[in-house]
N, C-alpha and C positions, 0 to 999 in steps of 0.2 A: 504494500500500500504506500502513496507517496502525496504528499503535501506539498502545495507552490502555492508561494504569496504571492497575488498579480493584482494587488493593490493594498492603499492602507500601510506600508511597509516603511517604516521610517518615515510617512506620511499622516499626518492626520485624517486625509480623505479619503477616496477612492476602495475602498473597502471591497475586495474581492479575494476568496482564496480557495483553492481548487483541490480536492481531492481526490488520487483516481484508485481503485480497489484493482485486486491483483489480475480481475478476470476485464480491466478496462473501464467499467462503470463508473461516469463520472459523477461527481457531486459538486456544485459551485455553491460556495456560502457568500451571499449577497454579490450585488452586483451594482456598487456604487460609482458614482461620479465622480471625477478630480476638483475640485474647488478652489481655485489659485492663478498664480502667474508664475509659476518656478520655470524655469529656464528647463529643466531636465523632466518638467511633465509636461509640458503642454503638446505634447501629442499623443496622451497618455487614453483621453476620453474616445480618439477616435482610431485606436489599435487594441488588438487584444492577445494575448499571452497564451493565450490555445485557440482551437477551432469552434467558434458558437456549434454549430453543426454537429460536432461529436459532441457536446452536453448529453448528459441524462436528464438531470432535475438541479432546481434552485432552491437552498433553500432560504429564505429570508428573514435577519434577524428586527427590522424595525423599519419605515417608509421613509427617514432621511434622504435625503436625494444622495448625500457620500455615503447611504449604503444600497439603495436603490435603484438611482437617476441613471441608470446605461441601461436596466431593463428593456425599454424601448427598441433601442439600436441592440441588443443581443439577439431579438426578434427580428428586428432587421437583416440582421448579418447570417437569418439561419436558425435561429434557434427554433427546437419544435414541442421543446418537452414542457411537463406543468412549473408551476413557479408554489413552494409552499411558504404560507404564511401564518399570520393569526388574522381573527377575523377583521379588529380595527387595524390592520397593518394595512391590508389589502382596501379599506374604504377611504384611509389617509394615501393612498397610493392613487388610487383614482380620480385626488386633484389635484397631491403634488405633481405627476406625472404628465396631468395634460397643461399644467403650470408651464414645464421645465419643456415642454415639447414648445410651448407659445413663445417662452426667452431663447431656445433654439433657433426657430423660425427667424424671431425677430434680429437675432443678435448674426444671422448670415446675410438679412436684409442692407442693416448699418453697414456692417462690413463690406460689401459689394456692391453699395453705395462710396462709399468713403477709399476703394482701394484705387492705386494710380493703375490704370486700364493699361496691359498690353507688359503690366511686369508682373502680379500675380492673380492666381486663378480664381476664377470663383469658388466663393466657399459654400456648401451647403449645410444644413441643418443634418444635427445629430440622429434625429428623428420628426416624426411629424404627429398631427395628431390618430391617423391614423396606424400607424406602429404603435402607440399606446391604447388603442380600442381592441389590437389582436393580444397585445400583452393584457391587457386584463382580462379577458378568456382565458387566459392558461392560470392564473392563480385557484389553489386549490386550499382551504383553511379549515383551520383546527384550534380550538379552545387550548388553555394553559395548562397544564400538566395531560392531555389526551395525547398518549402514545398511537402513534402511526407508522405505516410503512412505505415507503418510498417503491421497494419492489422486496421481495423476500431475502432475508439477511440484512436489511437497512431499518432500523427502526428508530426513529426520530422523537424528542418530546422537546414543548415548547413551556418553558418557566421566564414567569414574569420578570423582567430584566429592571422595572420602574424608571427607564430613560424619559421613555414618551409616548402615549396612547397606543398599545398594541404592541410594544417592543418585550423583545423574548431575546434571553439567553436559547444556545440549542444544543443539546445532548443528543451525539448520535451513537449508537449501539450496532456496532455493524460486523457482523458472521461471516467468515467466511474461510475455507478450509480444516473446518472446525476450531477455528482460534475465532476468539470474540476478544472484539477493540473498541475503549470507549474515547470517544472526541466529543472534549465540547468549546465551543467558540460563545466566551461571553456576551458577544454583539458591544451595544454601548452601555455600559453599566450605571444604572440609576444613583441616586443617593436616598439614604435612608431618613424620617421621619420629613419631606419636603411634602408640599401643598398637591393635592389632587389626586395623585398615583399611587399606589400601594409600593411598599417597601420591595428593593431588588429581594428575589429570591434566590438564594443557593441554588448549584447544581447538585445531583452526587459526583461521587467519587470517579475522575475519566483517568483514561490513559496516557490520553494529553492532551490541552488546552492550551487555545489562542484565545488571549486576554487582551482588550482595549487598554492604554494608557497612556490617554491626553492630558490628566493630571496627575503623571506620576511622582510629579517632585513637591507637588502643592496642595496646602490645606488649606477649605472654605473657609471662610466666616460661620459662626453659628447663626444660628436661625434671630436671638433676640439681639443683636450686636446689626443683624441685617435689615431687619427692618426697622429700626433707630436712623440708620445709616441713609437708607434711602429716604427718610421723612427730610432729614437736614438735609438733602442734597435738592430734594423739590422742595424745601421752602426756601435755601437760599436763592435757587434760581428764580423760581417763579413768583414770590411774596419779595425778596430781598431786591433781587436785579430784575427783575420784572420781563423776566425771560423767559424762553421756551425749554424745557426739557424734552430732545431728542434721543430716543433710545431707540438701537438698531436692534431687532428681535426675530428670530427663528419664527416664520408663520404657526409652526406647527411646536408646540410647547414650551418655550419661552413666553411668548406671547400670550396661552391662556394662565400660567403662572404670575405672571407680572398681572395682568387683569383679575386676577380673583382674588390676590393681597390689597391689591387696591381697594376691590371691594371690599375686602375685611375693613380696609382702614376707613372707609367709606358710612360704612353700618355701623361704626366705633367711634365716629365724627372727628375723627382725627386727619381728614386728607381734607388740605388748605384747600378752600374753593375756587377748583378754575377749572376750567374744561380738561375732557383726556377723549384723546381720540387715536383709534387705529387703524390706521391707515394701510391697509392691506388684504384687496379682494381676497387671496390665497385665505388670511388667516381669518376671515370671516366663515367664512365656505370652514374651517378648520374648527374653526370652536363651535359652529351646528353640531358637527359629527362628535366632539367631543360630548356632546350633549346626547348622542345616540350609545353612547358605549360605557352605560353607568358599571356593567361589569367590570373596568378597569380601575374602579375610583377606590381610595382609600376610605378607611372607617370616618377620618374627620368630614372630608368632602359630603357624603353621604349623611353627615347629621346635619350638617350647613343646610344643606338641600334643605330640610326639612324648616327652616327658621326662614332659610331665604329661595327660595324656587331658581332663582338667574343668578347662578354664583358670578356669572362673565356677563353680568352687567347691570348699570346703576344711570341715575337720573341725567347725572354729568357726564357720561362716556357714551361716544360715538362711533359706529364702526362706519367706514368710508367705503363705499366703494366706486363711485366716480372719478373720470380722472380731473374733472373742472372742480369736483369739492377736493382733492386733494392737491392741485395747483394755488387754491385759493389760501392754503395753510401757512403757503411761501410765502404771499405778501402779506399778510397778518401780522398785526405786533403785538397780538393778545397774550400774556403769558398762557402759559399751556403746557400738554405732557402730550409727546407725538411720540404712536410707540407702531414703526413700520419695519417692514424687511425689505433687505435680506440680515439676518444678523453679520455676518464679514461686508456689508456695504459693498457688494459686489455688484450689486446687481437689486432691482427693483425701486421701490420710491424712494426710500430710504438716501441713495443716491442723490435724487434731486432737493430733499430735506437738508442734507450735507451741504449740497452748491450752495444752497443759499440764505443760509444758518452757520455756518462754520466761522466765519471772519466777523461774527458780531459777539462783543465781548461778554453781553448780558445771558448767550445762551449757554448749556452746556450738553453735553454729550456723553451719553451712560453708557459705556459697553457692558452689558452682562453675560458675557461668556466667550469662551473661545473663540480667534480667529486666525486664519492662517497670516503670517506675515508679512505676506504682500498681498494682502487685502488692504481695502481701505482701514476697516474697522481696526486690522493687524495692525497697520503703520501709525495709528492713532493709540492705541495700546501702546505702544513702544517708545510714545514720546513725540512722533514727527510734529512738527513745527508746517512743515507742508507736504501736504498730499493733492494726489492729482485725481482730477473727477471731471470727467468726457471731456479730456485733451486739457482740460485749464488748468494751471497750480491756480491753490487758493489755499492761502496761509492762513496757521489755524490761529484764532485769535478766541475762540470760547474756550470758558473750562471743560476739560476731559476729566471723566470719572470711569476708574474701572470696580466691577461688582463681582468678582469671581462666583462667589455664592450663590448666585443666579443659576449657572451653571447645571445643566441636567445632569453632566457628567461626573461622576464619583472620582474624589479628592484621592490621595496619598492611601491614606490611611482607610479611608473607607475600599479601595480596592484591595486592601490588602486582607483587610475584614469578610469581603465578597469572596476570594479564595483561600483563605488557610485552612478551611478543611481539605483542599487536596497535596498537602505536603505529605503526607505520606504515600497518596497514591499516585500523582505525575511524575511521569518518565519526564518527560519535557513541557515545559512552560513556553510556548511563542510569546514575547508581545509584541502586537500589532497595535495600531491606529495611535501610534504618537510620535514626535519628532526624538530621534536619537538622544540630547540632554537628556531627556525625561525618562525616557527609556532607560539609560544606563540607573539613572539616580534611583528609581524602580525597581531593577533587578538586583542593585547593590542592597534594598530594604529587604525584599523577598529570598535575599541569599542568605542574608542575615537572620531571617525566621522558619529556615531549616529547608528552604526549596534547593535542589540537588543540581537539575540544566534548567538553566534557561536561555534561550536563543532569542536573539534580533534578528530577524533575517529581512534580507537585501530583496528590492524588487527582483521578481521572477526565481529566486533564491527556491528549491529544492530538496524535500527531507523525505528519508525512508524513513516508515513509520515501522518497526519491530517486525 
């Protein structure tokens, strides 16, 4: 049996990794997007590390576009077999998907508009919206802990992972020669006692495991230290400098998290009076469905409901979906709370919220959670003074605030909490989905608390599995 990383590998994105069984039978665990500007991926989104065509089955650990977003073009390129999921993976897939098909579409438009004629090619889109209608045919779903079989000898189960509505860690059990082999691949790993989600769940005991570690060197904020934090951050902005708080937010759980503490603080009369608006079709469309999948919700959420019906929403918050009411936000000097995507400010409104918000010293700017570093949001995290946004620099003159805490993804310590039951049973530890610092500083924790291998492995990098 053998294992290749063909994506996620020293990267924070692109999450793909490929298993194949001794009799050929492939298995691909997620099928994410690159999300970036690296020099050494950008042609990562439109090539792939094996043949879509020889696939067997997907399995899928959560609807993130960096573990999801190449679904489309997999089908594109061939692929014929089913895609498994959980049931809200698969209904969040259905809009991020035909989302990330319209920013394809459009983002080949720009470009072949904008390229000097007669020195490069036309580019086309990754996928269309049709390659996302044949992809959601093939998903096939299964409840949390319902063991299933992929084909005889592969049996699969899905534990609640607590990242993001529908996200699953995934235990495979897989037969074959009469030797039985347990893998399991964390996905993105939750954090524990956080708003809306039920607490990540353990795996058992695998063979080997590939583990996510985007925070492997760093610890959140507690939860009362966080919401203190962000009080003073929106009333210095919007009561003090009488300014806008812009925060760039993940459509898809960042964004209903950020909306339902508000509403706590809202119901608790403690959120200073000014408008809050979120500005993003995707994540409107996203917190409906969040409202269709109460099976995912934690014990708190589920008694809230009962006190207050619209956890995701209150008198003063607005969800946008126009593009003239969200042009109209720009020329506005109302203090306010704009909370739009894409979280790395890559891509979506959030982008033009930045143009022209950024250079005004009353506003500021919230990062809550990870971004790659040559994102916008990245290079605002790290300090930059200027960043470029559709061809202009525009030097940043607002306060920058970052919120780690916010963070869907599990701290240091809390990953480390997530696997120490399998120190006595993994042969090998992969980590995947973090940048190498993090990584190193990660497995030097993990070595330290009695894990025997652990391997980084290199794009396209190669392991016989026992």
């Amino acid at each position: 049996m053998k294992l290749k990383f063909c994506g996620a590998a020293r990267e924070v994105t692109g999450s793909a990794h490929l298993i194949t069984l001794d009799d050929g039978y492939t298995i691909l665990l997620d099928c994410g997007m690159y999300q970036g500007y690296s020099n050494n991926m950008k042609d990562f989104n439109e090539n792939w590390l094996f043949d879509p065509r020889s696939l067997d089955c997907v399995i899928l650990s959560h609807a993130h576009i960096d573990h999801c977003g190449r679904l489309p073009k997999l089908v594109h390129d061939g692929y014929r077999g089913q895609i498994y999921s959980t049931h809200a993976t698969r209904s969040l897939c259905s809009i991020l998907l035909l989302d990330s098909a319209m920013i394809q579409e459009k983002d080949a438009e720009f470009y072949n508009k904008k390229r000097s004629k007669g020195k490069h090619d036309e580019r086309e889109a990754l996928y269309n919206e049709e390659d996302v209608k044949e992809t959601m045919g093939r998903f096939v779903t299964f409840s949390y802990g319902k063991k299933f079989t992929t084909r005889p000898g592969v049996e699969v189960e899905f534990r609640d992972a607590g990242h993001i509505l529908g996200s699953a860690s995934v235990a495979l059990t897989i037969t074959e020669g009469g030797k039985t082999t347990k893998i399991g691949f964390s996905g993105d790993i939750g954090r524990p006692n956080r708003p809306i989600l039920r607490d990540p769940q353990q795996m058992d005991s695998m063979d080997y495991l590939l583990c996510e570690s985007t925070y492997g060197d760093k610890f959140h904020e507690a939860a009362p230290q966080e919401i203190n934090r962000l009080l003073a951050i929106i009333r210095h902005t919007c009561l003090e400098k009488k300014g806008k708080l812009i925060i760039p937010a993940f459509s898809v759980g960042r964004t209903q998290e950020i909306v339902y503490i508000l509403d706590q603080l809202e119901n608790a009369q403690q959120l200073p009076p000014m408008p809050v608006y979120v500005d993003s079709p995707l994540a409107v469309n996203a917190t409906v469905l969040y409202g269709s999948h109460p099976e995912c919700y934690d014990a708190e959420l589920s008694s809230y409901i009962l006190r207050d019906p619209n956890p995701f929403g209150f008198a003063r918050l607005k969800y946008i979906k126009e593009v003239e009411d969200s042009k109209k936000l720009n020329t506005s000097d109302e203090p306010c709370i704009i909370i739009s995507a894409s979280g790395m400010a890559n891509a979506g409104r959030i982008k033009h919220h930045l143009f022209n918000n950024i250079e005004n010293h009353r506003n500021t700017v919230l990062i809550v959670g990870y971004a790659t570093p040559d994102t916008p949001a990245g290079r605002l995290r790290d300090g930059s003074k200027h960043i470029k946004l559709f061809g202009e620099e525009k030097i940043v003159r607002c306060d920058v605030e970052v919120m780690d805490s916010f963070s869907a993804h599990a701290d240091r310590g809390e990953i480390s909490d997530f696997v120490k039951n399998q120190r006595q049973s993994v042969k090998t530890l992969f980590l995947v989905h973090g940048e190498i610092e993090r990584q190193e500083s990660l497995k030097s924790l993990l070595l330290s608390e009695g894990f025997h291998k652990i391997e980084i492995p290199m794009l396209g990098q190669e392991f016989n599995l026992g």
